[in-house]
C-alpha positions as CSV (number, residue, x, y, z in Angstrom):
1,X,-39.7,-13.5,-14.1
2,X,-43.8,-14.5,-14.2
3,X,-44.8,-14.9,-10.5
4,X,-48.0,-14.8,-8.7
5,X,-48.8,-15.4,-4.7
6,X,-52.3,-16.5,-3.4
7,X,-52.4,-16.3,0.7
8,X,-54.7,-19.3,2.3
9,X,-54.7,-19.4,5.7
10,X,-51.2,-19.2,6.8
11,X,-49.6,-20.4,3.9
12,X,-48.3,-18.1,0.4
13,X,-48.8,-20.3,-2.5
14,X,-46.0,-18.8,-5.6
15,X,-46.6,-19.9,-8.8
16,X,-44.6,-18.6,-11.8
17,X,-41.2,-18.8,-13.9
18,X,-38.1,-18.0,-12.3
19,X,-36.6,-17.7,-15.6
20,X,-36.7,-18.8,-19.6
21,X,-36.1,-22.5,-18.0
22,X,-37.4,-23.0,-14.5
23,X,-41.0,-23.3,-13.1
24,X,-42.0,-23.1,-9.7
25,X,-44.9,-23.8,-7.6
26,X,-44.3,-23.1,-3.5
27,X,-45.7,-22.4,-0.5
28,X,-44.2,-20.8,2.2
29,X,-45.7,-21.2,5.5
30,X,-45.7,-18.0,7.8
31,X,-46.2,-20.0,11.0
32,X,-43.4,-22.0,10.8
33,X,-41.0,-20.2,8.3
34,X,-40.7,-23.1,5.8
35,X,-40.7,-23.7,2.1
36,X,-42.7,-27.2,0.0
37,X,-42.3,-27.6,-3.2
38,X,-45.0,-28.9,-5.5
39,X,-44.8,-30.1,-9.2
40,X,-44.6,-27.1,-11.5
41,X,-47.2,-25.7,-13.6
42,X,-48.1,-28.0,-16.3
43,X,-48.0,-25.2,-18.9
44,X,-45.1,-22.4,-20.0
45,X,-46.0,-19.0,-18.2
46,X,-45.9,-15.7,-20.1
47,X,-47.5,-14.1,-17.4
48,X,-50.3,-14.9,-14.8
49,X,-53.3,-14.4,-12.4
50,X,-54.4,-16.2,-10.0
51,X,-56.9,-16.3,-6.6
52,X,-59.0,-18.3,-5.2
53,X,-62.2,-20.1,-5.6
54,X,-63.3,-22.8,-3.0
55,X,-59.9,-23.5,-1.6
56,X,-58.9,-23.9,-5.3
57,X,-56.4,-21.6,-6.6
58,X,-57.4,-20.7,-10.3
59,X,-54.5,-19.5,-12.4
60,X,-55.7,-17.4,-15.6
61,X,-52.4,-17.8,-17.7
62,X,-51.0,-16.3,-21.2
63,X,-48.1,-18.4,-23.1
64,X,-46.1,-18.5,-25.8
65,X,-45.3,-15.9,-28.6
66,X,-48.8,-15.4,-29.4
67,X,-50.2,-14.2,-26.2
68,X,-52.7,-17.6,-25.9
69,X,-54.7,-18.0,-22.9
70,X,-55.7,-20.8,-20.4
71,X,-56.9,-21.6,-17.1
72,X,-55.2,-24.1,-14.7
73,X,-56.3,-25.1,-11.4
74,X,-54.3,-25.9,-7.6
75,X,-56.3,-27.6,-5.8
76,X,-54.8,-26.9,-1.6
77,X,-56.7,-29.4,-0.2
78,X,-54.9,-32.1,-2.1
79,X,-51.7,-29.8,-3.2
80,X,-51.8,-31.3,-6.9
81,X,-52.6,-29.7,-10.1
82,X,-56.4,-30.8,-11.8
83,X,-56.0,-32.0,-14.8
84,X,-56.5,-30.4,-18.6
85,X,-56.3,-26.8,-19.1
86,X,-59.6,-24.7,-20.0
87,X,-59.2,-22.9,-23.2
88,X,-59.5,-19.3,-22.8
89,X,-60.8,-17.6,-25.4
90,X,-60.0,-14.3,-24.5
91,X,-56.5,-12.0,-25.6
92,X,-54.1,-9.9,-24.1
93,X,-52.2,-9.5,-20.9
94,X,-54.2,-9.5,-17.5
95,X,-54.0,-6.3,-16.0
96,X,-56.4,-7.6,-12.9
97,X,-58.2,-10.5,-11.3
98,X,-60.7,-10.8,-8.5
99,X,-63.1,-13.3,-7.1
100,X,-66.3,-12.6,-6.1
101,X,-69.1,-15.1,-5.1
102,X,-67.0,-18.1,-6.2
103,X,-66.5,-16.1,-10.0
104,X,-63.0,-15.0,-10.9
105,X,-63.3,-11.0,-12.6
106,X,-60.7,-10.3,-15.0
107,X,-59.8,-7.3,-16.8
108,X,-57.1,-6.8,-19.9
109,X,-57.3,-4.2,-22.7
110,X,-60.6,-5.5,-24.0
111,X,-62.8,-5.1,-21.2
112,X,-63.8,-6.8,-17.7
113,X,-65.0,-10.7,-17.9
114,X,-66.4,-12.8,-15.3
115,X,-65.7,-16.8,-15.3
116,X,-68.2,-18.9,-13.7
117,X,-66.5,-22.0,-12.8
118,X,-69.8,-24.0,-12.5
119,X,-71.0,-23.4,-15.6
120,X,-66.7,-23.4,-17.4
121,X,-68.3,-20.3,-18.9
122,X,-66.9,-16.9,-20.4
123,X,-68.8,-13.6,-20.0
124,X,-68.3,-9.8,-20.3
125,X,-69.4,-7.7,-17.6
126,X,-70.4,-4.6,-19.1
127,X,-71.2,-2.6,-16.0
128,X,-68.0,-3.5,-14.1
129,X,-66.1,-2.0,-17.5
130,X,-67.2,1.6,-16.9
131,X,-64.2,1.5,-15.0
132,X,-60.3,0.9,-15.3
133,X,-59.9,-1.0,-11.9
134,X,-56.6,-2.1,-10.8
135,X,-55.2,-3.6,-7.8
136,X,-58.4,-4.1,-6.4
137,X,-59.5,-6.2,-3.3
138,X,-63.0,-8.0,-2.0
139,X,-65.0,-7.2,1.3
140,X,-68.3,-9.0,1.4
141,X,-68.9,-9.8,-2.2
142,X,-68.1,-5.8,-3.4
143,X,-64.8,-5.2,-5.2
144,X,-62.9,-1.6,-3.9
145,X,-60.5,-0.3,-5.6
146,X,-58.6,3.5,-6.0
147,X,-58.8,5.4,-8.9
148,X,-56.6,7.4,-8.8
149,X,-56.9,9.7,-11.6
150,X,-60.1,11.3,-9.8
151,X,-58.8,10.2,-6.1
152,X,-61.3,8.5,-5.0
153,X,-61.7,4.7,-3.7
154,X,-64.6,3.0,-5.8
155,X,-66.7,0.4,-5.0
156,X,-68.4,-2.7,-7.6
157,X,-71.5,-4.3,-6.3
158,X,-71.3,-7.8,-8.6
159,X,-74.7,-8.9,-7.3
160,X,-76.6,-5.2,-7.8
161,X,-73.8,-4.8,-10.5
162,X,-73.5,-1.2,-9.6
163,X,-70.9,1.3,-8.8
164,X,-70.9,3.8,-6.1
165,X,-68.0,6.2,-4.8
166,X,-67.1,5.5,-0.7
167,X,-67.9,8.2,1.0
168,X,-66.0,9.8,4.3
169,X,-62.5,9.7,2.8
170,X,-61.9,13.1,1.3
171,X,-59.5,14.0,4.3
172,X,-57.5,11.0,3.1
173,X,-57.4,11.1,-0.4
174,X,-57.1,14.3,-2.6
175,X,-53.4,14.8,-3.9
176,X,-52.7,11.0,-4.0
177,X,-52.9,11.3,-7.5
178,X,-49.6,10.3,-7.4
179,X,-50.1,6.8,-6.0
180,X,-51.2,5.3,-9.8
181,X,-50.2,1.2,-9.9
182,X,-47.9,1.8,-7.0
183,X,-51.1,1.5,-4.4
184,X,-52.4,-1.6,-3.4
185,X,-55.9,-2.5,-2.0
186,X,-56.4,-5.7,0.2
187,X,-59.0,-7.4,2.7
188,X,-57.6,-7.1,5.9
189,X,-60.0,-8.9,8.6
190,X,-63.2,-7.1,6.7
191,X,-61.6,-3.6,6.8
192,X,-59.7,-2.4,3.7
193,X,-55.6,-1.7,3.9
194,X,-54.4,0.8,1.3
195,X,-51.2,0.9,0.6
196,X,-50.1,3.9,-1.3
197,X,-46.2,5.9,-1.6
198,X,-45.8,9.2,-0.4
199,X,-42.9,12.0,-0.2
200,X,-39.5,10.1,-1.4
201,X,-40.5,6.5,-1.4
202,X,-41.9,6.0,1.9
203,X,-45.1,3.4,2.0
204,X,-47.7,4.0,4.0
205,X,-50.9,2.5,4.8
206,X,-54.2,3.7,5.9
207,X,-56.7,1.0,7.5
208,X,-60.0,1.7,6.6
209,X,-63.4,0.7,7.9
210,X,-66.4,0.4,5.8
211,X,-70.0,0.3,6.9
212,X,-73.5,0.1,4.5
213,X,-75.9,2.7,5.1
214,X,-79.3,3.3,5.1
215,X,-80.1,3.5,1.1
216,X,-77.4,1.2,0.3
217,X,-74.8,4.2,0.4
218,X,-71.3,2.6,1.5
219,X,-68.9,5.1,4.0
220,X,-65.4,4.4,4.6
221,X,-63.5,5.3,7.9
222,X,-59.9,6.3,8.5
223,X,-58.7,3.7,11.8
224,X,-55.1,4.6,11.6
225,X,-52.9,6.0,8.8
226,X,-48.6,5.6,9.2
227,X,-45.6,5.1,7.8
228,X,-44.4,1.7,7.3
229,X,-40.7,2.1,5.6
230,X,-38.6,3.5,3.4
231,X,-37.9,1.8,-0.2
232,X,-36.4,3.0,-3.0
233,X,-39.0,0.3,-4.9
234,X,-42.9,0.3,-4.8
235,X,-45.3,-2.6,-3.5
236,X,-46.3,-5.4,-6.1
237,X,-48.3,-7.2,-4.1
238,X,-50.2,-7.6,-0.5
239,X,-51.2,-10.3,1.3
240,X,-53.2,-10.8,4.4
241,X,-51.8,-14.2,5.9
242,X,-53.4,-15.9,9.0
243,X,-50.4,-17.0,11.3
């Protein structure tokens, strides 16, 4: 199973493949607990990206036995696929994917790009490669994300393209090292929601504020910080959904 999930508004949008033979694309609205189908992806998934740009989900999408890449789009205005497919010429499996100012930020074993979908152009963002970022969110235009091999929640200006550490959260985060892919970041009305395990497999989360300083320094702030349930599984994905 290949799945991804995009939140807009109150609706999930799952795109994927069930299995070696059937293709999906959903959404399931959270308002009023119901399920419409769409025509499937016009392309065989190996595995999958996606997010949004302009109330346009873009799907960055490997195939076939050679690991090829290309970029379909959903548009949710009109709820039908765009035609073509851009060519991507870029290999290996996605290990994350962000928008920022209308660009889509990948990252797979080679390094972090940036697609511009104005221009239908390719680049590498050197700066934002310094790091391994994973399961990151957006708040304003500035990716977060945790690393968690030095425990601490990092922060990627794309317009300054900078990186800073947040500051204020050493309370929070020393001897999460155990957290690795299992936490999850996500943009929770403008604060950030981490999502991390702790003890034997309970999930918690910590809501977090974030404020910009004078100097440009950015300080995060511990709201609340609970238990949310035991599960003998980690979290793949979080979505904030409108209802």
């Amino acid at each position: 199973m290949y799945v991804n999930c995009v939140a807009v508004g109150s609706k999930i949008y799952v795109f994927g493949r069930m299995s070696d033979y059937e293709k999906k694309t959903l959404s399931v609205d959270c308002g009023s607990h119901t399920v419409q189908l769409f025509p499937s992806m016009p392309v065989h998934v190996g595995c999958l990206v996606a997010d949004i740009i302009e109330e346009s989900t873009e799907l960055d999408v490997s195939f076939s036995e050679v690991w090829e890449r290309v970029m379909v789009v959903f548009d949710t205005k009109t709820q039908t696929w765009e035609p073509g497919m851009i060519s991507v010429d870029k290999e290996g499996i996605i290990y994350g994917c962000v928008v920022m100012a209308n660009k889509m930020y990948t990252r797979n074993h080679a390094g972090s790009f940036v697609y511009d979908p104005k221009e239908s152009k390719w680049e590498k963002e050197e700066m934002l490669n310094l790091h391994e970022w994973v399961n990151a969110c957006v708040i304003d235009d500035v990716l977060y994300y945790l690393d968690f091999y030095e425990e601490e929640l990092r922060a990627y200006d794309g317009k300054k393209r900078c990186w800073q550490l947040v500051k204020g959260l050493e309370a929070l985060l020393p001897g999460k090292r155990r957290m690795k892919e299992w936490s999850q970041t996500v943009n929770y009305d403008g604060k950030l929601a981490l999502f991390y395990p702790r003890g034997d497999w309970e999930i918690w989360c910590a809501e977090i504020s974030l404020e910009t300083r004078q100097g440009g320094e950015i300080w995060g702030t511990v709201e609340s910080c609970r238990h949310l349930v035991n599960a003998h599984s980690s979290s793949m994905k979080v979505l904030d959904v409108v209802v």
